[in-house]
PDB file of N, CA, C and O in Angstrom:
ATOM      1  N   UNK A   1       0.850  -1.179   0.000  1.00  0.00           N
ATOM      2  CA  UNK A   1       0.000   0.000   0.000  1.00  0.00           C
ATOM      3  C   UNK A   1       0.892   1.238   0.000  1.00  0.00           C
ATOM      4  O   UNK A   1       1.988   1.247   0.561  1.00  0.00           O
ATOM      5  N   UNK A   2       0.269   2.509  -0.792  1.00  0.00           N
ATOM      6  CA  UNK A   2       1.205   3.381  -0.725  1.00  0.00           C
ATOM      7  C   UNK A   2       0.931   4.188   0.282  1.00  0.00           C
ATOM      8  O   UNK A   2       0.108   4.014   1.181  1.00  0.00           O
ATOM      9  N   UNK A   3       1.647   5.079   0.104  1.00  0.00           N
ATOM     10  CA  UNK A   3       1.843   6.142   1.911  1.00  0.00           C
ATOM     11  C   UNK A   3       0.893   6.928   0.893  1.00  0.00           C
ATOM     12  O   UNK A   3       0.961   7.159  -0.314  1.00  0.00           O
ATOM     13  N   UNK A   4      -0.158   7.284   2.054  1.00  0.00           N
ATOM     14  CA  UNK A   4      -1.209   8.513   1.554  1.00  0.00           C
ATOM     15  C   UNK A   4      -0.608   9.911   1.572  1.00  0.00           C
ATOM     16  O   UNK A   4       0.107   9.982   2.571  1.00  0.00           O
ATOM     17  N   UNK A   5      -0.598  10.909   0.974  1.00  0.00           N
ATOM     18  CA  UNK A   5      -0.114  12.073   1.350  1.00  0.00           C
ATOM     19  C   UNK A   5      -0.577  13.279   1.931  1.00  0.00           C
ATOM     20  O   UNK A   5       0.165  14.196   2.283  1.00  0.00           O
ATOM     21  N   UNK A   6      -2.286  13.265   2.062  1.00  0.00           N
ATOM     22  CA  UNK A   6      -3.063  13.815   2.693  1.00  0.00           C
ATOM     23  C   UNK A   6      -3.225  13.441   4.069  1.00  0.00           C
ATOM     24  O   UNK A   6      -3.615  14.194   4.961  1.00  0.00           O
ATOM     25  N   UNK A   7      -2.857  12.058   4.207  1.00  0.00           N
ATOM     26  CA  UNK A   7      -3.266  12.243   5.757  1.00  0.00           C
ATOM     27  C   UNK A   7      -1.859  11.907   6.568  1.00  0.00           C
ATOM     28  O   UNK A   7      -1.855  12.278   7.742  1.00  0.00           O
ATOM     29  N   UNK A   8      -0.806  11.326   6.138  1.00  0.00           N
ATOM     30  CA  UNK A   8       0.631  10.893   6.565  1.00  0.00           C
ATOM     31  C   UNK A   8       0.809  10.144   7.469  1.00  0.00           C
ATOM     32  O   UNK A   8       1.454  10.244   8.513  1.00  0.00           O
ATOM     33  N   UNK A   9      -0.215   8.816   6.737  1.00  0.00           N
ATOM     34  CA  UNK A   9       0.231   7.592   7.588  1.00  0.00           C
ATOM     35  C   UNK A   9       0.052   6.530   6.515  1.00  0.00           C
ATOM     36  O   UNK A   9      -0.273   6.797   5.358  1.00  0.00           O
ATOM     37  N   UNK A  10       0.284   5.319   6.975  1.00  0.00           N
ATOM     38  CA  UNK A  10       0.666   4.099   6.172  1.00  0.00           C
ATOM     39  C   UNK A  10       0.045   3.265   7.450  1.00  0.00           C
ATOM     40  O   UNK A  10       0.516   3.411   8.578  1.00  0.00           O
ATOM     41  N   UNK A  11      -1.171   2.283   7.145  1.00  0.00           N
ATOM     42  CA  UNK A  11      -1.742   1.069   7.765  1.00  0.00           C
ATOM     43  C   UNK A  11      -0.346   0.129   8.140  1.00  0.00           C
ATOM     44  O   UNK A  11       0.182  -0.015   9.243  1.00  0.00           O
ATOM     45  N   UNK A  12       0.096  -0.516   6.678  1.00  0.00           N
ATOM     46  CA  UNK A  12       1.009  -1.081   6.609  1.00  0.00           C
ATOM     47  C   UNK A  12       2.238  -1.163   7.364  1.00  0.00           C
ATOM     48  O   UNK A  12       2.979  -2.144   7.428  1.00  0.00           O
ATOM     49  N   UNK A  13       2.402   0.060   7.981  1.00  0.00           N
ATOM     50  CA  UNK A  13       4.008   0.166   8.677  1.00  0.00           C
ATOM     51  C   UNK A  13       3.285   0.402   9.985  1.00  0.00           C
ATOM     52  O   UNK A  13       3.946   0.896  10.898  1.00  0.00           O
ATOM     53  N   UNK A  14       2.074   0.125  10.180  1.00  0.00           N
ATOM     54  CA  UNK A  14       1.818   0.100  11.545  1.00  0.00           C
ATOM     55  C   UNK A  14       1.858   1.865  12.145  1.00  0.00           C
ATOM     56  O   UNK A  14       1.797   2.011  13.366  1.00  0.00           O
ATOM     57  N   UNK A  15       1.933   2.819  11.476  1.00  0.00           N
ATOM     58  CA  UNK A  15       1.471   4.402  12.028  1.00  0.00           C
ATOM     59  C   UNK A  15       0.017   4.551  12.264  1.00  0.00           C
ATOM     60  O   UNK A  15      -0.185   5.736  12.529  1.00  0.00           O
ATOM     61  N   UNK A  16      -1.034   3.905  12.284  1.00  0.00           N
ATOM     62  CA  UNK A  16      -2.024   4.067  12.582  1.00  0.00           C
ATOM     63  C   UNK A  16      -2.068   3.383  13.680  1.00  0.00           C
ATOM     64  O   UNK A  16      -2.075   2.153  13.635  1.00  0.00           O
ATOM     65  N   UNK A  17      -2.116   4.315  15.278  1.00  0.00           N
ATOM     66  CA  UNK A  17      -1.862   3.933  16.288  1.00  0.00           C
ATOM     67  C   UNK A  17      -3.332   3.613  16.982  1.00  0.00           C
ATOM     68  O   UNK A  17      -3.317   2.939  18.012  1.00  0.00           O
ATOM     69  N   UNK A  18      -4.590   4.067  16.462  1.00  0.00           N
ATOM     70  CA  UNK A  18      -5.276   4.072  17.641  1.00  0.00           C
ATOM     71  C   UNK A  18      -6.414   2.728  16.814  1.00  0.00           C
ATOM     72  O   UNK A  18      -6.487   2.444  15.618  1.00  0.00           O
ATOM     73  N   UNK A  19      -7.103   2.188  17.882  1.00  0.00           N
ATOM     74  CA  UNK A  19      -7.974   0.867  17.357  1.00  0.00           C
ATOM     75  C   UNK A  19      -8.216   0.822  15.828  1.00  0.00           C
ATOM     76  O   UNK A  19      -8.097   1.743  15.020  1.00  0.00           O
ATOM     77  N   UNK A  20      -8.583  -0.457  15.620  1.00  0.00           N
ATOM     78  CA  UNK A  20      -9.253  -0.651  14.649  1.00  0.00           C
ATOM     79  C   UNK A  20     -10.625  -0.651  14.076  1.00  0.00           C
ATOM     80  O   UNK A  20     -11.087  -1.121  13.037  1.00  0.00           O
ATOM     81  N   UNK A  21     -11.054  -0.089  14.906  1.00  0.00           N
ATOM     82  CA  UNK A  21     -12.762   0.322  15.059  1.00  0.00           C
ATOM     83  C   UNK A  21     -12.730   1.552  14.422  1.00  0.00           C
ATOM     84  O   UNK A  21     -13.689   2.006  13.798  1.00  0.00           O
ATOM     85  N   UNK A  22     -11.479   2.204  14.580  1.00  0.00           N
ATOM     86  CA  UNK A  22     -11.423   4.069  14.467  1.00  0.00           C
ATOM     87  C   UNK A  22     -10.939   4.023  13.136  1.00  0.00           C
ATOM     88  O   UNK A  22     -11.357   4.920  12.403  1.00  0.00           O
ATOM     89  N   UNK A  23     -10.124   3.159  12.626  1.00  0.00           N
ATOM     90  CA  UNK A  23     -10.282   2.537  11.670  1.00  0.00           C
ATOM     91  C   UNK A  23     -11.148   2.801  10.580  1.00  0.00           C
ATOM     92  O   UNK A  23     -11.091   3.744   9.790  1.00  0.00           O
ATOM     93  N   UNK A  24     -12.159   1.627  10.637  1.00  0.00           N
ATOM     94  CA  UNK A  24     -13.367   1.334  10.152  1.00  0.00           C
ATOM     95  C   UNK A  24     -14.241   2.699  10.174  1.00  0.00           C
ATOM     96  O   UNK A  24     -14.975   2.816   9.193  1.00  0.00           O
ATOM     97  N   UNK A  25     -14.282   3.561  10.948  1.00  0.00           N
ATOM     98  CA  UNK A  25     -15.047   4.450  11.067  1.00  0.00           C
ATOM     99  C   UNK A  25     -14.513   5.735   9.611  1.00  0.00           C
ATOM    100  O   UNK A  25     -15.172   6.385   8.800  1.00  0.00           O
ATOM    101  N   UNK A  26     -13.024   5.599   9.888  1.00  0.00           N
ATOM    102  CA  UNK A  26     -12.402   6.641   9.096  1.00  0.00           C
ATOM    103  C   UNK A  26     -12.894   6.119   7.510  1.00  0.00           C
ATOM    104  O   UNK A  26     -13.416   6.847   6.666  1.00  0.00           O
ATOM    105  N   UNK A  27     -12.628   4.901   7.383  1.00  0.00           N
ATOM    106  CA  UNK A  27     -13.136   4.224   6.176  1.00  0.00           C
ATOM    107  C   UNK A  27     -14.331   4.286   5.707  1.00  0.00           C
ATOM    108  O   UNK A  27     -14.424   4.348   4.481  1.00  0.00           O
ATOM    109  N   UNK A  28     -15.526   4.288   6.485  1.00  0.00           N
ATOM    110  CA  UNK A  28     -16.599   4.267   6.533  1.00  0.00           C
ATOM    111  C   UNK A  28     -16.984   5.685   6.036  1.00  0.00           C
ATOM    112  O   UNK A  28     -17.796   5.986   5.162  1.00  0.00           O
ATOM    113  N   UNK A  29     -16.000   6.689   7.006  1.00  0.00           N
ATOM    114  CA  UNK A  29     -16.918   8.138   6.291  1.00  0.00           C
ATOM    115  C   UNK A  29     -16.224   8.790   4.997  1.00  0.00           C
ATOM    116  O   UNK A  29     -16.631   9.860   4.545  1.00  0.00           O
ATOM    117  N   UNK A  30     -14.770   7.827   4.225  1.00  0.00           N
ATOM    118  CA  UNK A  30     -14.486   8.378   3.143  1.00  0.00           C
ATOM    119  C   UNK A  30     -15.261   7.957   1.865  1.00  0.00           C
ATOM    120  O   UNK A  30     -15.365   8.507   0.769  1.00  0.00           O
ATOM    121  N   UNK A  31     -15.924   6.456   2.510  1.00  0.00           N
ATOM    122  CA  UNK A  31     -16.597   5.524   1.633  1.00  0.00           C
ATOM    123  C   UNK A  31     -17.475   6.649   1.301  1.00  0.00           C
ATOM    124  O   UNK A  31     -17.457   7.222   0.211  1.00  0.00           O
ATOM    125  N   UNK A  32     -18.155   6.911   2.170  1.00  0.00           N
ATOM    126  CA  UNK A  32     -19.607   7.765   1.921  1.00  0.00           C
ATOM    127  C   UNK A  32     -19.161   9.123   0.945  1.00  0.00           C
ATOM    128  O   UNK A  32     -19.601   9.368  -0.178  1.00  0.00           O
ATOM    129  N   UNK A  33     -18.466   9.675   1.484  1.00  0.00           N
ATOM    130  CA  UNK A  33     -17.784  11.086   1.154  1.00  0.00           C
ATOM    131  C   UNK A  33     -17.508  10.659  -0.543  1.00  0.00           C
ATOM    132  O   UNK A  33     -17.597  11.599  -1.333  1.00  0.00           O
ATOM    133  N   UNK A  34     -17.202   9.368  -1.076  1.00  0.00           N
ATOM    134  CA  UNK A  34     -16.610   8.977  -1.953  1.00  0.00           C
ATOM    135  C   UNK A  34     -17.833   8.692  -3.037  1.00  0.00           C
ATOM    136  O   UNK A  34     -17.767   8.927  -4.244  1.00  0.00           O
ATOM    137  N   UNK A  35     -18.620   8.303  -2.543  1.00  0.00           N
ATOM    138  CA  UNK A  35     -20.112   8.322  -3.194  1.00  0.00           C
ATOM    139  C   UNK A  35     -21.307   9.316  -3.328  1.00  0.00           C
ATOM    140  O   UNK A  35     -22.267   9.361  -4.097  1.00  0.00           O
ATOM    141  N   UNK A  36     -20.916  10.041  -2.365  1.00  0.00           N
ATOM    142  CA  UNK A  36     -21.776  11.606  -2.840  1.00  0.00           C
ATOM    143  C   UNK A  36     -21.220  11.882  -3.686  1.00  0.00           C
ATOM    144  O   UNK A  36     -21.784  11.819  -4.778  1.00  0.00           O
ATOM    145  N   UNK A  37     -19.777  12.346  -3.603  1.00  0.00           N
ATOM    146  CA  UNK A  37     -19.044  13.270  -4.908  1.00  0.00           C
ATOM    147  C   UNK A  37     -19.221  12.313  -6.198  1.00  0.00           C
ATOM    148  O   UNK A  37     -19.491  13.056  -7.141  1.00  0.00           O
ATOM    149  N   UNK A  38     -19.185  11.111  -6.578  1.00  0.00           N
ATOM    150  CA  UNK A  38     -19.535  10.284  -7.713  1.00  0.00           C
ATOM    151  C   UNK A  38     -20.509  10.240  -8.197  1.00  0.00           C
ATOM    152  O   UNK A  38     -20.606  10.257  -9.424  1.00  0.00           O
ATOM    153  N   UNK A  39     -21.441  10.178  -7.475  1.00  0.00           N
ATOM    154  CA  UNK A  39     -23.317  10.939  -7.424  1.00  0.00           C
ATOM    155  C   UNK A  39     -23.499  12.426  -7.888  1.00  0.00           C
ATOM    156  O   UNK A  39     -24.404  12.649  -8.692  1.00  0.00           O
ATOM    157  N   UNK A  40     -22.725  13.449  -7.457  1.00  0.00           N
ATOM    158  CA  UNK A  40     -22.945  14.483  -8.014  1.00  0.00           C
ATOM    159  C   UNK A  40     -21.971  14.861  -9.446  1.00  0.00           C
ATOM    160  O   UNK A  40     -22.223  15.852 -10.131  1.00  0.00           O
ATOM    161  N   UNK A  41     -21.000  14.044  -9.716  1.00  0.00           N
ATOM    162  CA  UNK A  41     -20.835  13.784 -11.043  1.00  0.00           C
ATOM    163  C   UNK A  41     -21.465  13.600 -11.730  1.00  0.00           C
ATOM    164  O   UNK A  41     -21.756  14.253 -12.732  1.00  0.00           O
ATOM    165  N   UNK A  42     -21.905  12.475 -11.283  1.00  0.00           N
ATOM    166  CA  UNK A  42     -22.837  11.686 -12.482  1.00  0.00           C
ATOM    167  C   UNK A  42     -24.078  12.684 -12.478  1.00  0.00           C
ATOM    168  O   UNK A  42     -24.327  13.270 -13.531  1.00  0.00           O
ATOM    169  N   UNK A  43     -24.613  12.838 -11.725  1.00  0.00           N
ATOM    170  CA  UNK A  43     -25.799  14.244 -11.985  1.00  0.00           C
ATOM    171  C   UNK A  43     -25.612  15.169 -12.411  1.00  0.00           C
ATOM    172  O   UNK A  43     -26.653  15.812 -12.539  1.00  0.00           O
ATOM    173  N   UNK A  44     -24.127  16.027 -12.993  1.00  0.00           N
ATOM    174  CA  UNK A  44     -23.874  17.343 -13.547  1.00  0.00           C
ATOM    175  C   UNK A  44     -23.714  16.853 -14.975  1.00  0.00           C
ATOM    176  O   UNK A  44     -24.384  17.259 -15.923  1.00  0.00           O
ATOM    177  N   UNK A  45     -22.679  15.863 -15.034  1.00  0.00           N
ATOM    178  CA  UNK A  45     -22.851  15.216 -16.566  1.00  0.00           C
ATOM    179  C   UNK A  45     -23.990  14.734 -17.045  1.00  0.00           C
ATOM    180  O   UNK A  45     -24.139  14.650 -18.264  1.00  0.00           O
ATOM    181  N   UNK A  46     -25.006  14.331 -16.146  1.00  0.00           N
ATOM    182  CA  UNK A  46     -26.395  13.815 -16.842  1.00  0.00           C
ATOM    183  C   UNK A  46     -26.982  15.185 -17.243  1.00  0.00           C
ATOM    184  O   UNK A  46     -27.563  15.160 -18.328  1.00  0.00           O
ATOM    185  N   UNK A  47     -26.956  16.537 -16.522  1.00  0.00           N
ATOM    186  CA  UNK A  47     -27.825  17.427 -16.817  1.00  0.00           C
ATOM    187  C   UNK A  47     -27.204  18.264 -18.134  1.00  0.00           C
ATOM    188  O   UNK A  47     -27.902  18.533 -19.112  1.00  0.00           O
ATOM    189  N   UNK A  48     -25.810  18.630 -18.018  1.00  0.00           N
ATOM    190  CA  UNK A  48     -25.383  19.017 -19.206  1.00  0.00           C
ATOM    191  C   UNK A  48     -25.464  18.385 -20.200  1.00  0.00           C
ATOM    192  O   UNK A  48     -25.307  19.064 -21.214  1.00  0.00           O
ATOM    193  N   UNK A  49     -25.729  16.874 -20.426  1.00  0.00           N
ATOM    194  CA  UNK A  49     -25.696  15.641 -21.544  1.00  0.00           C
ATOM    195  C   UNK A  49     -27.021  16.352 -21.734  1.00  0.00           C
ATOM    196  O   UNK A  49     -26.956  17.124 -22.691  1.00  0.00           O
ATOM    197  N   UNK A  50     -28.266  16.343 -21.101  1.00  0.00           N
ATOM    198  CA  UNK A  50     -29.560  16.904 -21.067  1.00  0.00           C
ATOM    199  C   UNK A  50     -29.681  18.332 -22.134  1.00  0.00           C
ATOM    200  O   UNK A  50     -30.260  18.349 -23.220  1.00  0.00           O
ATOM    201  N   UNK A  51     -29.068  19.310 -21.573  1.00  0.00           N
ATOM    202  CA  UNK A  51     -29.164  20.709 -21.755  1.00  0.00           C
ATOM    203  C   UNK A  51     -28.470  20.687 -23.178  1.00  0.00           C
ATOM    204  O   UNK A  51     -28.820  21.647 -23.866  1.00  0.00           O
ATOM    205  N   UNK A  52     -27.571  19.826 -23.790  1.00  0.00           N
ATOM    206  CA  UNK A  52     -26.742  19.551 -25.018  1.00  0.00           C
ATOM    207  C   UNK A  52     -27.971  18.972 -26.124  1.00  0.00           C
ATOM    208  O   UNK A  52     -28.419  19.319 -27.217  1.00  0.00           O
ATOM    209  N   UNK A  53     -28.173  18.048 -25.282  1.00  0.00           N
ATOM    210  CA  UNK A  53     -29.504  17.633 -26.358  1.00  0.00           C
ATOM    211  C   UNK A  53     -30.796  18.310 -26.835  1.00  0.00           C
ATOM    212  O   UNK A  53     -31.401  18.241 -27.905  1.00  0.00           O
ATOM    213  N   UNK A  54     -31.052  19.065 -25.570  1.00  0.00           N
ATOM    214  CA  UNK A  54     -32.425  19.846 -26.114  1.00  0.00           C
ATOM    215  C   UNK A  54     -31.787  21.202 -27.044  1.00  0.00           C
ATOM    216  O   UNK A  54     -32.283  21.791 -28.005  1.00  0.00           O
ATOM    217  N   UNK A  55     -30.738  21.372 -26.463  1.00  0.00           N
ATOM    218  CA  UNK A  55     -29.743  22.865 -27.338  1.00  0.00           C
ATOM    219  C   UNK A  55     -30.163  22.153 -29.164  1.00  0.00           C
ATOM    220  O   UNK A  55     -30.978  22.683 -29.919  1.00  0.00           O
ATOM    221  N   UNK A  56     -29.507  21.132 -29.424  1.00  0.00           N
ATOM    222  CA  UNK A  56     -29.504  20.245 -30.405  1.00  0.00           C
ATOM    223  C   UNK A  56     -30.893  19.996 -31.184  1.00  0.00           C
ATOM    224  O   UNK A  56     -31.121  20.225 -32.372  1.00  0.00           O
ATOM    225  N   UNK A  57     -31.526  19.612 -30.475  1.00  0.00           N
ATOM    226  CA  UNK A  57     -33.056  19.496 -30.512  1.00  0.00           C
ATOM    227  C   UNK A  57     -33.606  20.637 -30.771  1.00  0.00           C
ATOM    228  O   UNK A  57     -34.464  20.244 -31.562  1.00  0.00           O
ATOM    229  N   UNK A  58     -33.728  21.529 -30.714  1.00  0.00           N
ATOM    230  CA  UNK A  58     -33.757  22.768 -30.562  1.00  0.00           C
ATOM    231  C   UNK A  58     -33.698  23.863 -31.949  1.00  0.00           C
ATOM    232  O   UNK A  58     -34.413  24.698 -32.502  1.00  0.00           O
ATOM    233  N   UNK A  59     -32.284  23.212 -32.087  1.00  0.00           N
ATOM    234  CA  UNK A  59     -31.522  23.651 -33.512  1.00  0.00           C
ATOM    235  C   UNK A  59     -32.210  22.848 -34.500  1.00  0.00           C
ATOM    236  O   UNK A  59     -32.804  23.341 -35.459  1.00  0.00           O
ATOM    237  N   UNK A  60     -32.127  21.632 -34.266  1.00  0.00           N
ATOM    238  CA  UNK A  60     -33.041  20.892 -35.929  1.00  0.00           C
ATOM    239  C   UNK A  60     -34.654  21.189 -35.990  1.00  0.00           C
ATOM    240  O   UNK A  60     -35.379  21.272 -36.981  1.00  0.00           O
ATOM    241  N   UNK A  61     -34.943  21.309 -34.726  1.00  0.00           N
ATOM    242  CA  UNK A  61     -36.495  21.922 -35.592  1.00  0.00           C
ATOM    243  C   UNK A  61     -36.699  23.597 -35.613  1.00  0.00           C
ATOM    244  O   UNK A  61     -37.750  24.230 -35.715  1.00  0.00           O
ATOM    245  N   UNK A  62     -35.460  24.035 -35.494  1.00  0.00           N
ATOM    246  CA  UNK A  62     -35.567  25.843 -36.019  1.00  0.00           C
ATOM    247  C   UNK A  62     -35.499  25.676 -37.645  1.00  0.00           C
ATOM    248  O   UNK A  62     -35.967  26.501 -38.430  1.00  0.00           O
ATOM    249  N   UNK A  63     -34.715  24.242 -38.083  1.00  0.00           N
ATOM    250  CA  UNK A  63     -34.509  23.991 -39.801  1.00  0.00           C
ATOM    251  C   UNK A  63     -35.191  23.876 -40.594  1.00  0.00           C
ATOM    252  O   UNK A  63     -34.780  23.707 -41.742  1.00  0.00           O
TER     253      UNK A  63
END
């Protein structure tokens, strides 16, 4: 595993001193953190994919 550089520790070499519950917890709230922001991707690209098409749509029946 590589050394993270945001938070400056490594599982692996044993620097994560406090339980493994605290652990799981830290994991738990990047998981989440990690799936909103992928969620609101995917919802800005769906709406601009949207707003592209009716632009488009738009244009062929002005023809």
């Amino acid at each position: 595993m590589s050394r993270n550089l945001y938070q400056s520790w490594d599982i692996t070499q044993g620097d994560f001193y406090r339980s493994p519950r605290d652990y799981d917890k830290l994991y738990k709230k990047h998981q989440k953190r990690d799936r909103i922001v992928a969620l609101t991707v995917w919802l800005a690209v769906a709406y601009f994919t949207g707003v592209i098409f009716f632009k488009v749509l738009a244009y062929a029946a002005a023809k």
